[in-house]
Backbone as a printed PyTorch tensor [residue, N CA C, xyz], in Angstrom:
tensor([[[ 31.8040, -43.3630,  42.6350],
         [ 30.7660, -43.2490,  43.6480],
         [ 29.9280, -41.9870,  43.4140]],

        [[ 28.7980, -41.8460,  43.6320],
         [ 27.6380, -40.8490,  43.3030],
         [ 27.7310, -39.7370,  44.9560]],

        [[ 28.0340, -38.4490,  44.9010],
         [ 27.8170, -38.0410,  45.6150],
         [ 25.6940, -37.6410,  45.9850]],

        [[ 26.3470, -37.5840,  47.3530],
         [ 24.7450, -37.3400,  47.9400],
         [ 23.7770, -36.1380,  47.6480]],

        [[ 24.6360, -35.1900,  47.4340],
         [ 23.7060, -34.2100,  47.1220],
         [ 23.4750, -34.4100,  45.3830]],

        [[ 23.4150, -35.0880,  44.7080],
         [ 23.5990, -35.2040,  43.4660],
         [ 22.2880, -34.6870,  42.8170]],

        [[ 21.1240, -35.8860,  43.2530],
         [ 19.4790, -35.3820,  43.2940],
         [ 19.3030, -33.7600,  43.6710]],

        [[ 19.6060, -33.3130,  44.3770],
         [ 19.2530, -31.9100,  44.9330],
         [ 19.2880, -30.9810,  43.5290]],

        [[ 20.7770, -30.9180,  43.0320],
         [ 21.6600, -30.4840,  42.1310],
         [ 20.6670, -30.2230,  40.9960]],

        [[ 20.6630, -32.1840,  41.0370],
         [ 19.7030, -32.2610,  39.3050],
         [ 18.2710, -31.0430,  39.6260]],

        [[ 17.5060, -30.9640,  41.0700],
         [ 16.4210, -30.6960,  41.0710],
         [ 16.2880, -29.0750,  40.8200]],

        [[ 17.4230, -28.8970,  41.1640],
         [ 18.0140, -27.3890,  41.0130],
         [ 17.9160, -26.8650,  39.7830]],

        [[ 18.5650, -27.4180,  39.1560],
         [ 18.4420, -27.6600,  37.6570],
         [ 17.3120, -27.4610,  36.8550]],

        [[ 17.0060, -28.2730,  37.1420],
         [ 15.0560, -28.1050,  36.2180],
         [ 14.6750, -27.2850,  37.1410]],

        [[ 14.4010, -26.5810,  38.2050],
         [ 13.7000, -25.2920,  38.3740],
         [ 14.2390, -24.1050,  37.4830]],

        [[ 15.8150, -24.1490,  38.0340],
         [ 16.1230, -23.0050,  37.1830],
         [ 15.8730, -22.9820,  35.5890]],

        [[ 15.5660, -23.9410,  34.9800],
         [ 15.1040, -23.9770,  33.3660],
         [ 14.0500, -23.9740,  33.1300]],

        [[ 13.2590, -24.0740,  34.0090],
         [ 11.7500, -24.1640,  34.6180],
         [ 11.5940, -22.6170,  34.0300]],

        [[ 12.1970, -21.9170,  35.3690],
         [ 12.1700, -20.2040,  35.4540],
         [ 12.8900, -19.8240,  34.5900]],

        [[ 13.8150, -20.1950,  33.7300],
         [ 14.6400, -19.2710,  32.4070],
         [ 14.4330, -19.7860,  30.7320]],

        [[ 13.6310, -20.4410,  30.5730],
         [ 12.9610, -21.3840,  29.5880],
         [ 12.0530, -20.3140,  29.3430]],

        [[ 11.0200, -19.8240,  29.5790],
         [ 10.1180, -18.6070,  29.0270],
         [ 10.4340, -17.6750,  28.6310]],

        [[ 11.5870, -17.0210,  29.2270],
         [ 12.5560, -15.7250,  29.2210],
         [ 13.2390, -15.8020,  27.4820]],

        [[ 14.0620, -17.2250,  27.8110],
         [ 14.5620, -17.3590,  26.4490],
         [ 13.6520, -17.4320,  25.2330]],

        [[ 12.6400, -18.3320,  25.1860],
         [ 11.5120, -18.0830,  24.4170],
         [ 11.1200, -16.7540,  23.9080]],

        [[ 10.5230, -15.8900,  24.5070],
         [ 10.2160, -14.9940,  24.2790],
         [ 10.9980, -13.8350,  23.7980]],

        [[ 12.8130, -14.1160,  24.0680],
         [ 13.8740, -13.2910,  23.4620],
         [ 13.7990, -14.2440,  22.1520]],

        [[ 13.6290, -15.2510,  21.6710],
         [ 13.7890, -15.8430,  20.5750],
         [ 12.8220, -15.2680,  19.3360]],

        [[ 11.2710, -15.5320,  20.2360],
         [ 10.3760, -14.8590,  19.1580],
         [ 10.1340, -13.5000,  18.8950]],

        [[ 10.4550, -12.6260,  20.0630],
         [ 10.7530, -11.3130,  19.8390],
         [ 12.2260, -10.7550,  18.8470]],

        [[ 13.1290, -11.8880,  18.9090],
         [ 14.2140, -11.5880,  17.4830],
         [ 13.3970, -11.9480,  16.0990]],

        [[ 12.9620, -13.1010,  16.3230],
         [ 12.2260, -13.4940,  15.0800],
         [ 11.0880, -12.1210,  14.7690]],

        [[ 10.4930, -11.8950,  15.4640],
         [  9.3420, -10.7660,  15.2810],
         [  9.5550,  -9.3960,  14.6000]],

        [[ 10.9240,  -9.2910,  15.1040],
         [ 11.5100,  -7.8550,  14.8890],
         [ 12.1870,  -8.0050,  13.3350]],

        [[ 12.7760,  -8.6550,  13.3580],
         [ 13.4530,  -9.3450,  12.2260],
         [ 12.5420,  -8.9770,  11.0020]],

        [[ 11.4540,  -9.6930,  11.1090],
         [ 10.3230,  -9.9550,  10.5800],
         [  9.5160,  -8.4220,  10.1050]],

        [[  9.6260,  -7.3170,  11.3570],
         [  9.0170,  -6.4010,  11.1150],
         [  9.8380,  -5.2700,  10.4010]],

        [[ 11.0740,  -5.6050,  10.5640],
         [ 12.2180,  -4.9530,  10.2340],
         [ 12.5180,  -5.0020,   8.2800]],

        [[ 12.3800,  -6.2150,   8.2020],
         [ 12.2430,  -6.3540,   6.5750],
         [ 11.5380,  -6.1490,   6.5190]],

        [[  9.6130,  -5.8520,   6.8270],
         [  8.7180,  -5.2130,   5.6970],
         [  8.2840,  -3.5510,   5.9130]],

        [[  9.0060,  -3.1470,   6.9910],
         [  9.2980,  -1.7440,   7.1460],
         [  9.9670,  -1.0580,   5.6780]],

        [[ 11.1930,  -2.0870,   6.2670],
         [ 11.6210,  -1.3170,   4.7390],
         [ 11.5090,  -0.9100,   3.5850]],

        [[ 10.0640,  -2.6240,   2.6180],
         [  9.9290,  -2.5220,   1.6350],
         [  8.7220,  -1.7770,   1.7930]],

        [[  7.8050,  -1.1820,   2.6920],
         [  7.0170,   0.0760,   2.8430],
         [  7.5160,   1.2710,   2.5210]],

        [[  8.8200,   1.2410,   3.5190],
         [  9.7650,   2.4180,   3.1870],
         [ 10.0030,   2.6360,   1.4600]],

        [[ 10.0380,   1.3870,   0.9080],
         [ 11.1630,   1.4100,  -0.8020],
         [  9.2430,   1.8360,  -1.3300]],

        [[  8.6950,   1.2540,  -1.0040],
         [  7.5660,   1.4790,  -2.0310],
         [  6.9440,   2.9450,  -2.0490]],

        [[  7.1060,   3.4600,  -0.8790],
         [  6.7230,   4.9450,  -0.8110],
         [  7.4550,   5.7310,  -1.5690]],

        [[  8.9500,   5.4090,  -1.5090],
         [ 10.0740,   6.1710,  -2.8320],
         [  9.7810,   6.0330,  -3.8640]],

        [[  9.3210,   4.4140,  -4.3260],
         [  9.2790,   4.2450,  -5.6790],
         [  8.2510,   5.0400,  -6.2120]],

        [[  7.0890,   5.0220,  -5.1600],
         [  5.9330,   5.5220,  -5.8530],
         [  6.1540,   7.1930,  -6.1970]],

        [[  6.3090,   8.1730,  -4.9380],
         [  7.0310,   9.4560,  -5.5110],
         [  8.3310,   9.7370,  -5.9380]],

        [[  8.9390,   8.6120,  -6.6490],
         [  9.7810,   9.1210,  -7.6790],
         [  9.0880,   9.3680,  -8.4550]],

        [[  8.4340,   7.7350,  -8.8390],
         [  7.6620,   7.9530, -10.2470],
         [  6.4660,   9.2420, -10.7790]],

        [[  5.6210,   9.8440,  -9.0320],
         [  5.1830,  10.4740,  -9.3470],
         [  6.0140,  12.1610, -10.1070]],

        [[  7.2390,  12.0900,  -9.1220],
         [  8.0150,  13.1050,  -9.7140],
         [  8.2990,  13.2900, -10.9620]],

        [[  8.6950,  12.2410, -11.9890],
         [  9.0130,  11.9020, -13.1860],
         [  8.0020,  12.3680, -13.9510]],

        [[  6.8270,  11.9970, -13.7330],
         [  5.8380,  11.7240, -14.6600],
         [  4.9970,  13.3160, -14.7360]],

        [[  5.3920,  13.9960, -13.2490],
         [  4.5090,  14.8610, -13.3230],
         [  2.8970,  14.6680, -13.5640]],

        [[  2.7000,  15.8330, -14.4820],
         [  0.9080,  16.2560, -14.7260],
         [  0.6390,  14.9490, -15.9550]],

        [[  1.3420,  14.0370, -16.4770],
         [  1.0710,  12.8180, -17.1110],
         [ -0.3140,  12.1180, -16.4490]],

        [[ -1.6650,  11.9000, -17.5920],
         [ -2.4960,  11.2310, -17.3110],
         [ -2.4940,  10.1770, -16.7170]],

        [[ -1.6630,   9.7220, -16.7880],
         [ -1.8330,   8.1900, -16.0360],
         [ -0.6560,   7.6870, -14.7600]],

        [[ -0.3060,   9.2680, -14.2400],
         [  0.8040,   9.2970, -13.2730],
         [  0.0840,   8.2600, -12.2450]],

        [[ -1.0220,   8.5010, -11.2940],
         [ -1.1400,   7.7910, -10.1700],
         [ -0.7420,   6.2990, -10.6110]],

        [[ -1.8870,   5.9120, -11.8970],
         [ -1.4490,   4.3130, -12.5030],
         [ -0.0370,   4.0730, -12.3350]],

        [[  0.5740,   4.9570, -12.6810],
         [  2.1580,   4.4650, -12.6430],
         [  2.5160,   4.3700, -11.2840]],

        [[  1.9570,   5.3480, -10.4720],
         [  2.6240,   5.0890,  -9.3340],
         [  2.6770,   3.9240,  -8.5120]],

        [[  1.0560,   3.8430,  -8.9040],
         [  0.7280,   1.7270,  -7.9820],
         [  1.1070,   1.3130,  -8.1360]],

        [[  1.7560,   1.0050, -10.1710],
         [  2.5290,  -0.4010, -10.2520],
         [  3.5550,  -0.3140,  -9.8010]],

        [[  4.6060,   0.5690,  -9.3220],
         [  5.6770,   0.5660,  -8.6140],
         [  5.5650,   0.4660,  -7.1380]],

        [[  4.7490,   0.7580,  -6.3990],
         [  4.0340,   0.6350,  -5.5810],
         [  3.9950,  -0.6630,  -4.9410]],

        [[  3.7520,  -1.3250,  -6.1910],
         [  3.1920,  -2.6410,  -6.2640],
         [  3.8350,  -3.7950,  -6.3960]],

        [[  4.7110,  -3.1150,  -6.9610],
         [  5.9980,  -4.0280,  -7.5360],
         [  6.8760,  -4.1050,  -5.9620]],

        [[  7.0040,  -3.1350,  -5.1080],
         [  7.5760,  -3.0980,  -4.2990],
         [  7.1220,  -3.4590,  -3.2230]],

        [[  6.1300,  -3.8380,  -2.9640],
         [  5.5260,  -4.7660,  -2.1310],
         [  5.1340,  -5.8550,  -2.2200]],

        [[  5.7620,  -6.6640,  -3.2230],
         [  6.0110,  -7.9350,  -3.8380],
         [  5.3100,  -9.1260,  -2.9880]],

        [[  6.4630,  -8.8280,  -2.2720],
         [  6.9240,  -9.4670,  -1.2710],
         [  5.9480, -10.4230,   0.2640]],

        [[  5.1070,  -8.6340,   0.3030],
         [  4.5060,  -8.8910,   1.2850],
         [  2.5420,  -8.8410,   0.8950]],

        [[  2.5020,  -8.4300,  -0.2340],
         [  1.2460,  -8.9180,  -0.5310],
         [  0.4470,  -7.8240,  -0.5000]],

        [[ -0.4840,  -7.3340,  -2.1960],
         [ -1.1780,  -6.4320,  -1.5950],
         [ -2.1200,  -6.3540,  -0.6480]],

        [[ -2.5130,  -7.7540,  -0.4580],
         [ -3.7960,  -7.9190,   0.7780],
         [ -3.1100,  -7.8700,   1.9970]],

        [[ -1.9960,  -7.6320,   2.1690],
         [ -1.6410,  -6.6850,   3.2710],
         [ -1.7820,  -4.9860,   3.5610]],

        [[ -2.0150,  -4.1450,   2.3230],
         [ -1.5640,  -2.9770,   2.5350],
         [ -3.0580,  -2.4190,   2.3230]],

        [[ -3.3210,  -1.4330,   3.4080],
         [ -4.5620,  -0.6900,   3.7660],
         [ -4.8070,  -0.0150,   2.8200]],

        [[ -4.1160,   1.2380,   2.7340],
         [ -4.3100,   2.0830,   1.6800],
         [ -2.4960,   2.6960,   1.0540]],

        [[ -3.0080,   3.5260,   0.1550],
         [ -1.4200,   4.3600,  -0.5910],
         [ -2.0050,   5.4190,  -0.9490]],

        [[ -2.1890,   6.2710,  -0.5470],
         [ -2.3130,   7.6630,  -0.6040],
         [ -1.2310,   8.6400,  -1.2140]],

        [[ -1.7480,   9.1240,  -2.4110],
         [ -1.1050,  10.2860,  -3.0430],
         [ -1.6340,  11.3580,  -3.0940]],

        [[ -0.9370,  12.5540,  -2.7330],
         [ -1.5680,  13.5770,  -2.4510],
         [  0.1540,  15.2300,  -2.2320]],

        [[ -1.0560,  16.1120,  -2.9210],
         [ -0.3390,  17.1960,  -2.8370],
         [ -0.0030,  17.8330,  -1.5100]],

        [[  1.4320,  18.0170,  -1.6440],
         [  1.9030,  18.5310,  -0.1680],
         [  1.5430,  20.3490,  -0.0720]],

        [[  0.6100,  20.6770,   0.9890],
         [  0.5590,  22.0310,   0.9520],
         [  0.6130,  22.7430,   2.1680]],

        [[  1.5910,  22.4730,   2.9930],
         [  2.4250,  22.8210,   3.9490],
         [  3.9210,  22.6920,   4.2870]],

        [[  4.7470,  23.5740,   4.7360],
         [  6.2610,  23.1620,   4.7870],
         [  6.4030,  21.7270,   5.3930]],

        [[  5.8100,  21.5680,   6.4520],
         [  6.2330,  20.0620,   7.0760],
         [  5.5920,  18.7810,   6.2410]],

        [[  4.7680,  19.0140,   5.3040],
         [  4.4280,  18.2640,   4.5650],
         [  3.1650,  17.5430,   5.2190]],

        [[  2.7660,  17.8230,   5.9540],
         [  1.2370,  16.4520,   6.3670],
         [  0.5250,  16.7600,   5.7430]],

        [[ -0.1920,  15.2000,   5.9570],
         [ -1.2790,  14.5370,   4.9400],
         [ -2.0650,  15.5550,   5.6370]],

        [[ -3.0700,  15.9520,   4.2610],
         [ -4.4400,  16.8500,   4.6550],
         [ -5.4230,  16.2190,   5.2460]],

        [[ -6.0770,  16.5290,   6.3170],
         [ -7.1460,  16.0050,   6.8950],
         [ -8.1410,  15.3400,   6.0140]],

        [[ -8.3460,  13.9800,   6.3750],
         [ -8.9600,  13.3160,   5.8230],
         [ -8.7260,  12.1290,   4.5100]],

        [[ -7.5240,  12.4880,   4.5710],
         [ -6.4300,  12.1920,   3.4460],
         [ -5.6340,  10.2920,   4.6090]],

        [[ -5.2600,  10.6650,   5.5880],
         [ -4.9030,   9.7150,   6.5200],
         [ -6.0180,   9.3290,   7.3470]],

        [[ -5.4470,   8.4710,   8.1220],
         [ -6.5120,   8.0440,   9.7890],
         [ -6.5180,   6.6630,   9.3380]],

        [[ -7.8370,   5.8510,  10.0940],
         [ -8.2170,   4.9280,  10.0160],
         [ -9.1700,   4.2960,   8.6960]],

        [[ -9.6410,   5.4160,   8.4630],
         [-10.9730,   4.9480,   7.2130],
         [-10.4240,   6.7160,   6.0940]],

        [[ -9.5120,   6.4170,   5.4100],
         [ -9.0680,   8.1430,   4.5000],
         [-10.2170,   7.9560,   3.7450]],

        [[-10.3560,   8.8760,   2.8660],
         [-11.1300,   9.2380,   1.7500],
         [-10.2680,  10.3600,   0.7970]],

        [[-10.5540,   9.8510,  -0.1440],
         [-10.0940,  10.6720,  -1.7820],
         [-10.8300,  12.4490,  -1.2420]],

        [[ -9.8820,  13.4690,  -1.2140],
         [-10.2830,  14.7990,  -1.1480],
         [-10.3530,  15.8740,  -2.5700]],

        [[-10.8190,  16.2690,  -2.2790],
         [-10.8430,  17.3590,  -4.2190],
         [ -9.8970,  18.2200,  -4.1850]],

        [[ -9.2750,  18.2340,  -5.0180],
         [ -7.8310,  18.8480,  -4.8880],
         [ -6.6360,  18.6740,  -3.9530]],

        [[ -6.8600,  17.4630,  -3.3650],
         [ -5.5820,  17.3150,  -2.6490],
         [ -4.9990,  16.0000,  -2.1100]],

        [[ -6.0730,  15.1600,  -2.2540],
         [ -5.1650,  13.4610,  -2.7520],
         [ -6.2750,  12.5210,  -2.8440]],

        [[ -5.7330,  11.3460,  -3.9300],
         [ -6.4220,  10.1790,  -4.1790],
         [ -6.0150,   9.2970,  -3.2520]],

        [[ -7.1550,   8.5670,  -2.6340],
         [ -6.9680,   7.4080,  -1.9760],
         [ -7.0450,   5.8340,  -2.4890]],

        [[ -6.2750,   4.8490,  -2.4140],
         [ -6.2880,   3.7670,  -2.7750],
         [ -5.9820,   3.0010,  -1.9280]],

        [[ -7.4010,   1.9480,  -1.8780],
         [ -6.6860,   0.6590,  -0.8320],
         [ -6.3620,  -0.5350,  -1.6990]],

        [[ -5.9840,  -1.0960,  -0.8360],
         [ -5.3190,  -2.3860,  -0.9160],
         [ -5.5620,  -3.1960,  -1.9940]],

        [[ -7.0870,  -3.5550,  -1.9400],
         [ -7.3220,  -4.3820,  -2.8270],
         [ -7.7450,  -3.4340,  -4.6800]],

        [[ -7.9170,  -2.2940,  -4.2760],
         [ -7.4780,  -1.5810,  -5.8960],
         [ -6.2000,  -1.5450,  -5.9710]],

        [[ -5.3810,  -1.5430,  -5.3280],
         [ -3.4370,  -1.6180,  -5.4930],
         [ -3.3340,  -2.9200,  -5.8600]],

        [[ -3.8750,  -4.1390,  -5.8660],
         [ -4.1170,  -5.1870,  -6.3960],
         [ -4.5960,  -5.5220,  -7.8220]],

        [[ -5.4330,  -5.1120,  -7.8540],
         [ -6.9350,  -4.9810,  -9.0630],
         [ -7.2160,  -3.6420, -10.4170]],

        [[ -6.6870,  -3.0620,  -9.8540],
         [ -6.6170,  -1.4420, -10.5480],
         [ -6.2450,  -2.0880, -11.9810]],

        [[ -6.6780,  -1.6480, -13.1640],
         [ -6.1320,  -1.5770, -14.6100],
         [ -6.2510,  -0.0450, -15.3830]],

        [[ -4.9010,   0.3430, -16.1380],
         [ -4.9870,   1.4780, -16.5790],
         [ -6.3440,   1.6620, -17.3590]],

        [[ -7.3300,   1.0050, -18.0650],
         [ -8.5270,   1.5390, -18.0020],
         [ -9.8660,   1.6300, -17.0140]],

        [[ -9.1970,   1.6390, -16.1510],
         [-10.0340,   2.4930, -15.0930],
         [-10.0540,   3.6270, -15.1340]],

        [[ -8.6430,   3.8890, -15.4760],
         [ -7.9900,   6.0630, -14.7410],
         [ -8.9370,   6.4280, -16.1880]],

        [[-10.4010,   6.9640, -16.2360],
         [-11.0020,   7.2260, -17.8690],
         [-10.7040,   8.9410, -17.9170]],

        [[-10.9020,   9.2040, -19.0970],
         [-10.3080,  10.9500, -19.6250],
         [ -9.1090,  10.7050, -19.9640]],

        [[ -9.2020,  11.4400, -21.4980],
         [ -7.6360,  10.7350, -22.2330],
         [ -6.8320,  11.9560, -21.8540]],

        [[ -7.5510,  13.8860, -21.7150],
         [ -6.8700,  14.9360, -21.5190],
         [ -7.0440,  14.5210, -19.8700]],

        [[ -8.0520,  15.0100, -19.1010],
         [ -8.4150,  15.1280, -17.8230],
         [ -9.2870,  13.9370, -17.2240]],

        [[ -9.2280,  13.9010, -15.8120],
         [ -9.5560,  12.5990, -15.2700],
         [-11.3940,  12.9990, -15.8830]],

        [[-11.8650,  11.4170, -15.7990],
         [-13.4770,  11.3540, -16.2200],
         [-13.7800,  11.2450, -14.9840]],

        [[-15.4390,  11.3820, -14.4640],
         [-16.0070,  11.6480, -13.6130],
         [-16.0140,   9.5470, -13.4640]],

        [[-15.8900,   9.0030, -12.1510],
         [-15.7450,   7.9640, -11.4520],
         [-14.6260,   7.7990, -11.5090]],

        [[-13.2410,   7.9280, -11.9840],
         [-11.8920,   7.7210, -12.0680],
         [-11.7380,   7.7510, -10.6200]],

        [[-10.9740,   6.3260, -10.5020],
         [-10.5730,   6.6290,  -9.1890],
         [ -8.9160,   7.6610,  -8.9580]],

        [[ -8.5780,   8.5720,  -9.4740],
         [ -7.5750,   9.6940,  -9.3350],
         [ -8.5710,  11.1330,  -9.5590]],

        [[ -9.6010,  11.0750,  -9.4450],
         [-10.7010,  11.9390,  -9.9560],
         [-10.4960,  13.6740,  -9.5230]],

        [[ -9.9740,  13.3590,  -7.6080],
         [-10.1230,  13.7500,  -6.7260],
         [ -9.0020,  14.9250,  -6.3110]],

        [[ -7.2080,  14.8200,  -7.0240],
         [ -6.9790,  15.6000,  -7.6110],
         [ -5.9440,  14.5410,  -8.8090]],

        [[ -6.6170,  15.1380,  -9.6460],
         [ -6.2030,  14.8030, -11.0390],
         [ -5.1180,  15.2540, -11.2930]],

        [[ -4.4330,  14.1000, -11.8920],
         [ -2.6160,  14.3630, -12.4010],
         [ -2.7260,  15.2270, -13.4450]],

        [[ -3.4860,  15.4020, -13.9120],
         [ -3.4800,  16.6180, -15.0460],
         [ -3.3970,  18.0980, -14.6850]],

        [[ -3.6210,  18.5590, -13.5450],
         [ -3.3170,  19.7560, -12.7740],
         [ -2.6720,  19.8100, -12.0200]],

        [[ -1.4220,  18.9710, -12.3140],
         [ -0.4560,  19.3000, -10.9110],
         [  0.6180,  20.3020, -12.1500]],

        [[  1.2020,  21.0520, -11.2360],
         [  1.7500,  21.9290, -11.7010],
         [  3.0800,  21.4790, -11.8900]],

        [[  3.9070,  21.5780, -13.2750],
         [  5.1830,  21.2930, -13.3670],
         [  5.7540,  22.4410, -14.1860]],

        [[  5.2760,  23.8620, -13.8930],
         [  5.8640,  24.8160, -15.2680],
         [  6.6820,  25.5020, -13.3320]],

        [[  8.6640,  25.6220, -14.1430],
         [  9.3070,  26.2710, -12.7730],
         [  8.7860,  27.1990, -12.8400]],

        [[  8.4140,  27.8950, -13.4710],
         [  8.3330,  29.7750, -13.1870],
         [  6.6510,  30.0630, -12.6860]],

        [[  5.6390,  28.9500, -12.7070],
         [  4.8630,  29.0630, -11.5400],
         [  4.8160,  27.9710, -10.2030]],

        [[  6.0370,  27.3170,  -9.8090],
         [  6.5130,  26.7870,  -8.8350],
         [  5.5320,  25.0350,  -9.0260]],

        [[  6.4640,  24.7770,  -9.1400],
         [  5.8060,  23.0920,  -9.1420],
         [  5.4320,  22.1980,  -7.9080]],

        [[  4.6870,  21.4160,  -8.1030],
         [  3.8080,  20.9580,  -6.6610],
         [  5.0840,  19.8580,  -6.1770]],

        [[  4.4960,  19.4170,  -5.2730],
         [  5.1990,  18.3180,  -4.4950],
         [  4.2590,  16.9580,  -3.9190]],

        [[  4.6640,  15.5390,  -4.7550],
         [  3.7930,  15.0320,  -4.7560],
         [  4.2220,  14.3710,  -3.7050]],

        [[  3.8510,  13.3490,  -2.4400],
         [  3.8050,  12.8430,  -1.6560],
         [  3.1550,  11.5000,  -1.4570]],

        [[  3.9870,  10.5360,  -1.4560],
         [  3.0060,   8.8220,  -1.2990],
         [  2.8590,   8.5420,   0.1140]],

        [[  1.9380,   8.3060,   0.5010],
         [  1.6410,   7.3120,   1.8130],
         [  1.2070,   6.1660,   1.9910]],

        [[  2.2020,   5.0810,   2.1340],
         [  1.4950,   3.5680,   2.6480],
         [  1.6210,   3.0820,   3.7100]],

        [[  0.2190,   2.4470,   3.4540],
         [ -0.4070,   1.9450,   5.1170],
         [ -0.1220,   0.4200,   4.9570]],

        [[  0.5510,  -0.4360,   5.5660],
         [  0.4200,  -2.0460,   5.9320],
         [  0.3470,  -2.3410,   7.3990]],

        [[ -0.6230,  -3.3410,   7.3360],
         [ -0.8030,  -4.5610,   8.2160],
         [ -0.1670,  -5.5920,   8.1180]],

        [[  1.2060,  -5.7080,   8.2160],
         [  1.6650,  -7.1430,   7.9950],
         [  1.5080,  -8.2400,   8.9130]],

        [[  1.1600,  -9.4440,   8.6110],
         [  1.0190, -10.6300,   9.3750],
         [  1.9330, -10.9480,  10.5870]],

        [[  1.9010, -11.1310,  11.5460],
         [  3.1200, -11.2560,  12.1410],
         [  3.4500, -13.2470,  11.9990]],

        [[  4.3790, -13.6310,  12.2950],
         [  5.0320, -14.7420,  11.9420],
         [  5.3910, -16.0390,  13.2480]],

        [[  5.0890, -15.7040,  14.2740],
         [  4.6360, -16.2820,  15.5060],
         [  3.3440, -15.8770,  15.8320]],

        [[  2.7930, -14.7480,  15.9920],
         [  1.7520, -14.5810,  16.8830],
         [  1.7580, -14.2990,  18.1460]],

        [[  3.3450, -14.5410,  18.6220],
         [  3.3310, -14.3480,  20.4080],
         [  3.3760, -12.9050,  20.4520]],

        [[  2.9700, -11.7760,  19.8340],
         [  2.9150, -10.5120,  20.2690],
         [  1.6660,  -9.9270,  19.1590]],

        [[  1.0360, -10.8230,  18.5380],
         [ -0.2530,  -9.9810,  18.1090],
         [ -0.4900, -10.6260,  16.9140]],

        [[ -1.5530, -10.8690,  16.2870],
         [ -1.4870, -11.5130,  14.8430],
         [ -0.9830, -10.5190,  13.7000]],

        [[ -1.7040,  -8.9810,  13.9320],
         [ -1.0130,  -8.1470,  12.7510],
         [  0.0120,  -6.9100,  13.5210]],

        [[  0.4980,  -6.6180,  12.4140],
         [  1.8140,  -5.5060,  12.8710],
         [  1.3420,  -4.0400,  11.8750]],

        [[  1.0390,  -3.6740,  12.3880],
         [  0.8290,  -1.8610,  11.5150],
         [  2.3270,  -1.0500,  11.4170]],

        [[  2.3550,  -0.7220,   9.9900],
         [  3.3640,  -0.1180,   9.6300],
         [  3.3440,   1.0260,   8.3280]],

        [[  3.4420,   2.5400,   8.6640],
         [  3.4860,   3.3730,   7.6150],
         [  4.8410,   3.9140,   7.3870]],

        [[  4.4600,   4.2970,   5.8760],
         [  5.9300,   5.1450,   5.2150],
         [  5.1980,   6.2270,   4.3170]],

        [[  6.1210,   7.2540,   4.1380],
         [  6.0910,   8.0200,   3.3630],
         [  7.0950,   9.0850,   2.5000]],

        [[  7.2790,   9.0990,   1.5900],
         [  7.9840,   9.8670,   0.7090],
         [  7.7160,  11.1260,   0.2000]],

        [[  7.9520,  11.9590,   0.1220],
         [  8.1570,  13.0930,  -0.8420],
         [  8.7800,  13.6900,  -1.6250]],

        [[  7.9610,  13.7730,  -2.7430],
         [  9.4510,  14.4180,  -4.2720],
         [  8.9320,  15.8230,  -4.6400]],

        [[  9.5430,  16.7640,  -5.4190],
         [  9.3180,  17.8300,  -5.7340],
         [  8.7040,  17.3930,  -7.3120]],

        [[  7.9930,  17.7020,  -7.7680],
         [  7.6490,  17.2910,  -9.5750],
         [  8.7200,  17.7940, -10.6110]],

        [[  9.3440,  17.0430, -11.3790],
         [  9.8020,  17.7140, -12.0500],
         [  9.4550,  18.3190, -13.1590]],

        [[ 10.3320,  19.6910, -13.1690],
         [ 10.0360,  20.7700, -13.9630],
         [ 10.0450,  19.9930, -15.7490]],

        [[  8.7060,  20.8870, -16.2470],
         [  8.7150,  20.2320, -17.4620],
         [  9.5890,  21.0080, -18.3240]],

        [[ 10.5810,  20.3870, -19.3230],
         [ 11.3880,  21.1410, -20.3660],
         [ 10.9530,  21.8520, -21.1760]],

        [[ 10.2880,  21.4530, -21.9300],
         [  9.5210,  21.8910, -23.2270],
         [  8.3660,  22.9600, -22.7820]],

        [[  7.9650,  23.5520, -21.6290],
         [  7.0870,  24.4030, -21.0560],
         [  7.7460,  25.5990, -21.1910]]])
């Protein structure tokens, strides 16, 4: 036999899923979201290392920045350079290390003596004959601005400290909290000291 309040029950029912049906939703795509933002944090994070290791390694080497993109580049595989704004390399010349004015923000620009700027679609496109000057950068080089050829790697006049910064916009993967996701990283290495100096 069907009790009487049975209908009520059921009606009970679909309100309350009514009212907890959005809730869950939105804990679903907010795991998915995070998830989502959580893995390309990281490979921002790995690409900023890769890039100032390599700059560390290579030192005052002509074609250090080149090297640095393709690692750079390599490490953002994943998520696409037409995701990533800019990658900024640049000499650290303060203890806490910040980017020199004008060096970061919304719209950076390449400064003279203190970092090259690269967006996205040259972190894409860039070929080692671009970087021109076989001793020192040539005038349009995009590393022009401070040239890997004057960074200092002799210890006994103290060696620079090179610093990567990348900027991404990654796509987000629902949309229920924004179409893009902004995300920076940055690394810093000391250059290493050259031997033979």
């Amino acid at each position: 036999m069907r009790r009487a309040g049975g209908t009520r029950e059921d009606g009970a029912a679909l309100v309350e899923l009514a009212i907890l049906l959005p809730i869950i939703i939105a804990l679903a795509f907010g795991i998915i979201e995070f998830g989502n933002a959580w893995g390309n944090k990281l490979k921002v994070e790995t690409a900023a290392r890769a890039g100032a290791r390599v700059g560390s390694s290579l030192g005052n080497d002509r074609y250090a920045d080149y090297n640095i993109l393709q690692n750079v580049k390599a490490a953002v595989a994943d998520i696409g350079t037409s995701n990533i704004a800019y990658v900024t390399v640049y000499k650290v010349t303060d203890a806490n290390g910040a980017i020199p004015n004008g060096c970061s923000g919304s719209s950076p620009s390449s400064q003279t003596g203190l970092c090259n700027v690269y967006t996205g679609s040259q972190l894409g496109s860039l070929q080692q004959s671009a970087f021109t000057g076989s001793t020192s950068c040539g005038a349009g080089s995009p590393d022009a601005a401070w040239c890997p050829t004057t960074r200092q790697d002799i210890q006994s006049l103290g060696t620079d400290y090179v610093r990567v910064w990348v900027k991404a916009n990654t796509p987000s993967i629902t949309g229920f909290f924004g179409r893009l996701i902004g995300m920076q990283s940055q690394a810093v290495m000391r250059i290493e000291p050259c031997s033979q100096c």
